[in-house]
BASEBA-152052 format. One line per field, with one value per residue (C-alpha): y, z, x. Coordinates in nm, 4 decimals. Each point is the difference from the previous one (the first is absolute). Layout:
<rs>
c2 = [Y ...]
c3 = [Z ...]
c1 = [X ...]
</rs>
This chain:
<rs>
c2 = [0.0000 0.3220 0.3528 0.1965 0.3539 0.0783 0.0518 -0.1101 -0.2801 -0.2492 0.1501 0.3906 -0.1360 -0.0262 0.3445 0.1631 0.1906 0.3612 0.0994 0.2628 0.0369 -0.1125 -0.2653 0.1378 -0.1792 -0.4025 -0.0387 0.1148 -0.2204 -0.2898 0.0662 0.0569 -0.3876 -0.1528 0.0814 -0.0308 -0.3534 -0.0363 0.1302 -0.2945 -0.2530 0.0795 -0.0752 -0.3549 -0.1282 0.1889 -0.1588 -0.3529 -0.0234 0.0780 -0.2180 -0.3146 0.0885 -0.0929 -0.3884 -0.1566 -0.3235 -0.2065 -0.0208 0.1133 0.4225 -0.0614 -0.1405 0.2138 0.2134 0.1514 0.3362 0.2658 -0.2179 -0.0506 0.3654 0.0702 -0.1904 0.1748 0.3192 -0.1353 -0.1452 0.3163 0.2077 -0.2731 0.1930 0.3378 -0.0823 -0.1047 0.2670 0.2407 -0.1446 0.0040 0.3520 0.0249 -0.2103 0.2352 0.3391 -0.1475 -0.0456 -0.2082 -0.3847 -0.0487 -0.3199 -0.1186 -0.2463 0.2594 0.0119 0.3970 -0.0634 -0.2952 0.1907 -0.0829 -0.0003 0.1933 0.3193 0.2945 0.0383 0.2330 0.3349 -0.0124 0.2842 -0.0617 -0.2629 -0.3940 -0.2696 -0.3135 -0.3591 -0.3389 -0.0653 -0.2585 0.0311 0.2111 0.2500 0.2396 -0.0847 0.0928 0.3603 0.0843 -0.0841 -0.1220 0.2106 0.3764 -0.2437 0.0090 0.3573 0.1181 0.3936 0.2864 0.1067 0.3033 -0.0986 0.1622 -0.2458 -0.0184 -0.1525 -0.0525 -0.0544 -0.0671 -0.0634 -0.2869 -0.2085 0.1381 0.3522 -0.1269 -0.1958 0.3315 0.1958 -0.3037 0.0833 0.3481 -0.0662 -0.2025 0.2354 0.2703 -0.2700 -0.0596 0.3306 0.1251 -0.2791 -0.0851 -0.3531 -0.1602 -0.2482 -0.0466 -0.3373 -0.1880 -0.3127 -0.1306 -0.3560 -0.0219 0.1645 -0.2972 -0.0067 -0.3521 -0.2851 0.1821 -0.1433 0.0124 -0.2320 0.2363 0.3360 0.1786 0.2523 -0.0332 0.0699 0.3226 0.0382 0.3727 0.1280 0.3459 0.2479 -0.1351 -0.3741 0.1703 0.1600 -0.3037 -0.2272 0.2468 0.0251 -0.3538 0.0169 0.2857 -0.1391 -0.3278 0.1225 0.2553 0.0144 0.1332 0.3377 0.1099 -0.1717 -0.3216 -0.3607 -0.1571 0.0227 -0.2131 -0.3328 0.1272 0.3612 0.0599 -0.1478 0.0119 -0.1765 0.0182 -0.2550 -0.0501 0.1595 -0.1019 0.1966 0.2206 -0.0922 0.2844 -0.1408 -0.3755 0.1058 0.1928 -0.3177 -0.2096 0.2423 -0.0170 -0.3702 0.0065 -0.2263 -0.2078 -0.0529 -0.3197 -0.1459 0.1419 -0.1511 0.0960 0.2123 0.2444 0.3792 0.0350 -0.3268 -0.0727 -0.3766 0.0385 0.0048 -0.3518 -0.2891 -0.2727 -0.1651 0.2617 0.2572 -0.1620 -0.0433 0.3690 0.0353 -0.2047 0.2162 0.3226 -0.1444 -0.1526 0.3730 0.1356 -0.2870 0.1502 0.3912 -0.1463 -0.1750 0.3551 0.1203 -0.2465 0.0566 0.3793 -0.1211 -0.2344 0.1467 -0.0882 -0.0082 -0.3480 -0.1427 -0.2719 -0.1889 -0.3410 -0.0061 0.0150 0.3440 0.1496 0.3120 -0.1562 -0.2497 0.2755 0.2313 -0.3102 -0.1055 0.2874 0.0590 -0.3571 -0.0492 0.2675 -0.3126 -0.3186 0.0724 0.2994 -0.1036 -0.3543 0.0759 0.2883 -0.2556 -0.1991 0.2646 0.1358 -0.3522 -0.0170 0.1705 0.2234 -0.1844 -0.2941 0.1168 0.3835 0.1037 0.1546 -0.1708 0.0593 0.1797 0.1053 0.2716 0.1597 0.0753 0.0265 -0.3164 0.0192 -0.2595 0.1888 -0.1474 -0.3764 -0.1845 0.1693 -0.2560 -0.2900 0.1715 -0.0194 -0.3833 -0.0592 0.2011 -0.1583 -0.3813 0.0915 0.0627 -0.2956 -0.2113 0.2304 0.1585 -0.3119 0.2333 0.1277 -0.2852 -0.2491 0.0515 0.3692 0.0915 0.3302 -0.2677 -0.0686 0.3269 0.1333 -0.2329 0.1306 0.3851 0.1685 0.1051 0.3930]
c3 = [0.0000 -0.1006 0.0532 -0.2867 0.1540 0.2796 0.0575 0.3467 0.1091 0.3268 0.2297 -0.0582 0.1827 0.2903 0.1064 0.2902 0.0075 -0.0514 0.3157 0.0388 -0.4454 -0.2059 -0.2456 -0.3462 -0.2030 -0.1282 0.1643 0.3297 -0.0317 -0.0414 0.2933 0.2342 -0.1891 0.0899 0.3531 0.0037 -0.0768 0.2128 0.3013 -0.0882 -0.0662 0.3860 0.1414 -0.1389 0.2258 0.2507 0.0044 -0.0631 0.2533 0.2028 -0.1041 -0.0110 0.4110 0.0446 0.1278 -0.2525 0.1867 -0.2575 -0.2910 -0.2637 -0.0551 -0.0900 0.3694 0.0710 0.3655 -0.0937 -0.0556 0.0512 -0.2447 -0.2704 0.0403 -0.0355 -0.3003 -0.2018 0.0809 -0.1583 -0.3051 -0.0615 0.0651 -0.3012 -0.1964 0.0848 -0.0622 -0.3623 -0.0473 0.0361 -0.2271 -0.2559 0.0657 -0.0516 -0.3179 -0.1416 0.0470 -0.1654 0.2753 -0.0675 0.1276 0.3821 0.1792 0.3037 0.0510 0.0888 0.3376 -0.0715 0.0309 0.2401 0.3291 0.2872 0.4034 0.1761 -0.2036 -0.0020 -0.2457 -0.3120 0.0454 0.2815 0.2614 0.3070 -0.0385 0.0070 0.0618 -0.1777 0.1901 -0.0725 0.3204 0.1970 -0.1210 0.3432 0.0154 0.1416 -0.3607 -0.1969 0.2141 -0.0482 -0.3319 -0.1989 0.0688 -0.0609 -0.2880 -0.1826 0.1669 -0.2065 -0.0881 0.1396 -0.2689 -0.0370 -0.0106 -0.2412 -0.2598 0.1002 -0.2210 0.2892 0.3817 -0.0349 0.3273 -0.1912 -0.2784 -0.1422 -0.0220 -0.1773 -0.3052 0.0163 -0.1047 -0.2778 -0.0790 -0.1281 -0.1248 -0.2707 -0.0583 -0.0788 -0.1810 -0.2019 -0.1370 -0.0038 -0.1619 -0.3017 -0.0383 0.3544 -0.1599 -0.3332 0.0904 0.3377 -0.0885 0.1036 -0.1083 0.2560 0.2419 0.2836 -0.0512 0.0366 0.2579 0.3146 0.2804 0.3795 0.1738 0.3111 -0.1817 -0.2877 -0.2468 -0.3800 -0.2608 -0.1761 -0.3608 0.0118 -0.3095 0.0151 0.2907 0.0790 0.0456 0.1848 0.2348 0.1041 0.0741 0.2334 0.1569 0.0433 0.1978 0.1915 0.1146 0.0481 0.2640 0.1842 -0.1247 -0.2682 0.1907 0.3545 0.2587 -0.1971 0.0854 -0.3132 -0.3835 -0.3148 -0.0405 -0.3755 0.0011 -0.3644 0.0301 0.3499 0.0965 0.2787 0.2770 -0.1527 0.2214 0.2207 0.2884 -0.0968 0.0794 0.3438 0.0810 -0.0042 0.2298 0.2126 0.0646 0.0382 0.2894 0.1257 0.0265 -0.2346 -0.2306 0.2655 0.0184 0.1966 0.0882 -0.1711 -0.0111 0.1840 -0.2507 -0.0209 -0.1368 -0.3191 -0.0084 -0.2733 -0.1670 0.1316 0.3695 -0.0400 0.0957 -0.2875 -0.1512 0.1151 -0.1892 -0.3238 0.0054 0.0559 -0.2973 -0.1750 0.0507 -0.1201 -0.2940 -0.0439 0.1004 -0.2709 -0.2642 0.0679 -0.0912 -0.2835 -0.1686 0.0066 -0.2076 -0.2095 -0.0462 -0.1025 -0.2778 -0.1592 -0.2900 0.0503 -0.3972 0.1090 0.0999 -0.2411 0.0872 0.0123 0.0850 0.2915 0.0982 0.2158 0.1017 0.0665 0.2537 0.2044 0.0202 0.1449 0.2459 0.1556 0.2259 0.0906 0.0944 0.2448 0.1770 -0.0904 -0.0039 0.2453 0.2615 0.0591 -0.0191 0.3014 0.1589 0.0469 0.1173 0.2768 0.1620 0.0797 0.2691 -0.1924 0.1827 0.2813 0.2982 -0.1201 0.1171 -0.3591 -0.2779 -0.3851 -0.2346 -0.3419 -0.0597 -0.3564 -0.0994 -0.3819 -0.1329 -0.2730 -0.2489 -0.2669 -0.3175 0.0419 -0.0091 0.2307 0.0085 0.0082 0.3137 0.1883 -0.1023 0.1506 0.2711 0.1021 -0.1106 0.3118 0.2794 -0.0664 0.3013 0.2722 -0.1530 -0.1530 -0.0428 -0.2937 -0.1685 -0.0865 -0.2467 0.1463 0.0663 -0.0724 -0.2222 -0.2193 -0.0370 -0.0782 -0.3159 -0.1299 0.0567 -0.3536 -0.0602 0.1025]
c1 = [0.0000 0.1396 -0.0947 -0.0150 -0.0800 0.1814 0.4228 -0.0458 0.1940 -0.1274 0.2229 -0.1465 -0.3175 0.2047 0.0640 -0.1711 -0.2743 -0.0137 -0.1887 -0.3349 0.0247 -0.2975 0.0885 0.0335 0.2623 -0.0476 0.3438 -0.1425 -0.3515 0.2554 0.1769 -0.3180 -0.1613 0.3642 -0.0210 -0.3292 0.0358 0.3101 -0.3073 -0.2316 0.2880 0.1159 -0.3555 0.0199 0.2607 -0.1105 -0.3723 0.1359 0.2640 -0.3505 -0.2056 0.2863 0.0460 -0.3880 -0.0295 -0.2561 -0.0182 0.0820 0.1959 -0.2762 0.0227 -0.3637 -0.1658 -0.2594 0.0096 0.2794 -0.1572 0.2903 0.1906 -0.2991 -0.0391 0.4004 0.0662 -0.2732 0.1630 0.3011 -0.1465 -0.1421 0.3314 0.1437 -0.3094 0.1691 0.3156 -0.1136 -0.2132 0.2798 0.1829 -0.2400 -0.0014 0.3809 -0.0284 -0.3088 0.1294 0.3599 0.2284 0.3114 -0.0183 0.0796 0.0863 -0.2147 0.3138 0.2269 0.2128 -0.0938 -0.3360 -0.0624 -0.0638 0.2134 -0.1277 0.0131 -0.0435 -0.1822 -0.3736 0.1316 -0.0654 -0.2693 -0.0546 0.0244 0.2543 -0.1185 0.2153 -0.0212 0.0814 -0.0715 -0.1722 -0.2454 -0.3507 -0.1608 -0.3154 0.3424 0.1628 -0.3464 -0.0777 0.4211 0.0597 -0.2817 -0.2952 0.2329 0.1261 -0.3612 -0.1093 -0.2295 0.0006 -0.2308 -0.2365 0.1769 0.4053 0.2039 0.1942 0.3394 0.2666 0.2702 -0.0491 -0.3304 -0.2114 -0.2104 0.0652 -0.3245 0.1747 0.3017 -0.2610 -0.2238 0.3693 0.0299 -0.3373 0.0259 0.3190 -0.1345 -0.3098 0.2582 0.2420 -0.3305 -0.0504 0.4139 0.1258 -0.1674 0.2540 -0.1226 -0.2091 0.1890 0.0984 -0.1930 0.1324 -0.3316 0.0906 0.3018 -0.2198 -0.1456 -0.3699 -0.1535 -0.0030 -0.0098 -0.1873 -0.0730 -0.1771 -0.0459 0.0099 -0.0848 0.1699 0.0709 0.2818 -0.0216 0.1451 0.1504 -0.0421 -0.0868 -0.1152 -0.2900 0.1285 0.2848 -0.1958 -0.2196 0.3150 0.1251 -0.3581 -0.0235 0.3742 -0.1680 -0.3193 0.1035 0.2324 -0.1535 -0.3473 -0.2344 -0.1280 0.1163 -0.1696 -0.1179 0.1484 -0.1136 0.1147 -0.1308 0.1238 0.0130 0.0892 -0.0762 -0.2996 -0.1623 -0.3309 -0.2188 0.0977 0.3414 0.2099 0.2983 0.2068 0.2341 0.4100 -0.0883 -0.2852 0.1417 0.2870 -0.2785 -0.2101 0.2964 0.1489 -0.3385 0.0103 -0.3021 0.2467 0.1838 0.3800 -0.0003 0.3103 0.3270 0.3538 0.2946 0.1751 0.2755 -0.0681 0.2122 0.1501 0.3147 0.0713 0.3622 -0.1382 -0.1314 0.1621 0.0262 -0.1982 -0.2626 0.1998 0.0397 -0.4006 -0.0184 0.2160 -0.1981 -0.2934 0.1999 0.0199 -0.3462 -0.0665 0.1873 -0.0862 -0.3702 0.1117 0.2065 -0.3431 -0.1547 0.2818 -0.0255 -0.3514 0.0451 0.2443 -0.2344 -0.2862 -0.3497 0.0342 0.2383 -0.2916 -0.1318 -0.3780 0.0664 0.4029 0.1737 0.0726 0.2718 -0.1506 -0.3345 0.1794 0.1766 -0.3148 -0.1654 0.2890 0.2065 -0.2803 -0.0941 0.3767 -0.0449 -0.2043 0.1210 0.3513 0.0738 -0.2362 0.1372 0.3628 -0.1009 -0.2270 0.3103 0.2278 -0.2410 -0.0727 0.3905 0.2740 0.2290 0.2691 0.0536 -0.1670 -0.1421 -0.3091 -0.0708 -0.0656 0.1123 -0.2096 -0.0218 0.2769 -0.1271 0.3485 0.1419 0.1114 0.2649 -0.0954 0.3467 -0.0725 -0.0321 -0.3771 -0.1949 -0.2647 0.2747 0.1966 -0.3462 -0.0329 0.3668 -0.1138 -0.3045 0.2023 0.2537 -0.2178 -0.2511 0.1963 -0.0202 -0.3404 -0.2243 -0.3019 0.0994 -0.0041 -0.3198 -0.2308 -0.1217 0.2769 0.2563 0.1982 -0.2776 -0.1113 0.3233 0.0034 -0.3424 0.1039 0.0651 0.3595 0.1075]
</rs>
């Protein structure tokens, strides 16, 4: 895929933000969508490590009465939707390609939210009602009705999407070349699901398609209006009694106990693979790169045409679109299943966890490494064999 408009390279989108200045430039839009993305990307992590700390009483992520957790991992499916979504937007107003495997843009705990005002810390932490009033809740604040757009330290993600906002309604009428070239047929637009959520993929094309994926970010987050818990399962086209919490209100009921925690696991805050004793930390090695492997299929994706795909033949594309997000479950949660249920080392009162760190594949078989991976812990880790099991998955994933 190759950008046919624009002189900016990958690494332009990587500059900071110019603060209290209205977006008026393409190369400035691109910046706010990169870090905009690199926002939503750092929630992901954040909202697993979470929901993996909750004790499901079994080893099936599905068993109901495990609300908190039910409730947590549609957030996150949902914040895979964002993620996406701003992309597309990158892709239709003719940003160059970016890389969501990239040690630049894989977010590292702890660290501090982009841009935000008053500062917020981000940990990988225990899954409390403390953790959901401290971090989650001012996470998904929504705006006052009347808060200025504001395109750096921003008091609400809403704030910094509203200064995205009329940066492409000025884009749209300034710069004639925006939509020249969308590259609609890169963009990710089809198999989305969420069994506990709602949302949908939004082709940005022009303005107005524009506009609606960055009000779908918006109001699944914080909210449609000030004030209102619940949003549209299907934004674009909402119908009575089809409604679901917003990502605020879902933190609300579960700090209420509304959505109960349960029992969580033992877990350190901002854990690292090299603080593991073996073999614990090669299996939390294992999941950084299952981890990465799942960023890497996106990429893929966004390189393949929908004009590739052929009815009636096998198609690449098709098979990622349907996968990268069902990996999220069948191969992330069972490697962190694993890790949680055992003492980071011989006699510690913590136990290991998933460490969400970048995994450098260089430029052998990704999808082979993660076979040879999975192939060395099966004595000391069974599990992930059997005909369920990580193993066989890993054989049916599509190459990245």
């Amino acid at each position: 895929m190759t950008d046919t408009r624009s002189t900016e390279s990958p690494d332009s989108l990587k500059q900071p933000l110019v603060a209290d200045e209205p977006i008026t430039t393409p190369e400035q839009l691109h910046i706010h969508l990169y870090q905009a993305a690199q926002v939503e990307m750092s929630t992901i992590p954040l909202y697993l490590y979470a929901a993996y700390s909750i004790k499901t009483g079994g080893e099936f992520q599905w068993e109901p009465g495990v609300s908190a957790f039910r409730t947590i991992r549609s957030v996150v499916i949902e914040e895979m939707l964002h993620l996406c979504l701003v992309r597309n937007l990158l892709l239709g107003t003719g940003a160059p390609e970016i890389s969501f495997y990239d040690k630049d843009f894989i977010p590292t705990y702890p660290s501090p939210m982009l841009h935000r005002e008053p500062e917020l810390t981000l940990h990988l932490e225990v899954c409390t009602t403390d953790l959901m009033q401290r971090v989650f809740i001012p996470l998904e604040m929504p705006e006052k009705s009347d808060a200025p757009p504001q395109s750096d330290r921003y008091n609400t993600i809403g704030q910094f999407y509203a200064a995205i906002r009329e940066g492409l309604q000025h884009l749209d009428s300034s710069e004639p070349e925006l939509w020249k070239d969308p590259r609609g047929e890169f963009q990710y637009t089809g198999a989305y699901w969420n069994q506990d959520g709602g949302g949908s993929l939004v082709e940005v094309l022009d303005l107005t398609s524009a506009i609606e994926a960055v009000d779908e970010i918006v109001e699944q987050g914080e909210g449609a209006a000030p004030g209102d818990p619940m949003v549209p399962k299907t934004p674009l086209e909402p119908r009575t009694g089809e409604e679901e919490f917003s990502h605020y209100a879902k933190f609300q009921r579960i700090a209420e106990g509304i959505d109960p925690i349960n029992e969580t696991w033992p877990l350190p805050a901002d854990p690292k693979a090299a603080d593991f004793d073996e073999p614990v930390r090669e299996l939390a090695e294992f999941f950084n790169a299952a981890y990465c492997y799942v960023l890497c299929m996106i990429d893929t994706l966004y390189t393949l045409s929908t004009e590739s795909i052929v009815p009636g033949k096998r198609s690449p594309r098709y098979g990622l679109e349907r996968t990268f997000i069902a990996a999220m479950g069948g191969l992330l949660f069972p490697i962190a299943d694993l890790l949680v249920r055992r003492p980071a080392a011989p006699g510690s009162d913590l136990h290991a966890a998933p460490t969400f760190e970048f995994y450098d594949f260089g430029s052998a078989d990704k999808k082979k490494q993660l076979i040879q991976k999975c192939d060395a812990l099966l004595g000391p880790f069974p599990s992930l064999g059997g005909d369920d099991g990580v193993r066989q998955l890993l054989e049916k994933l599509p190459e990245a």
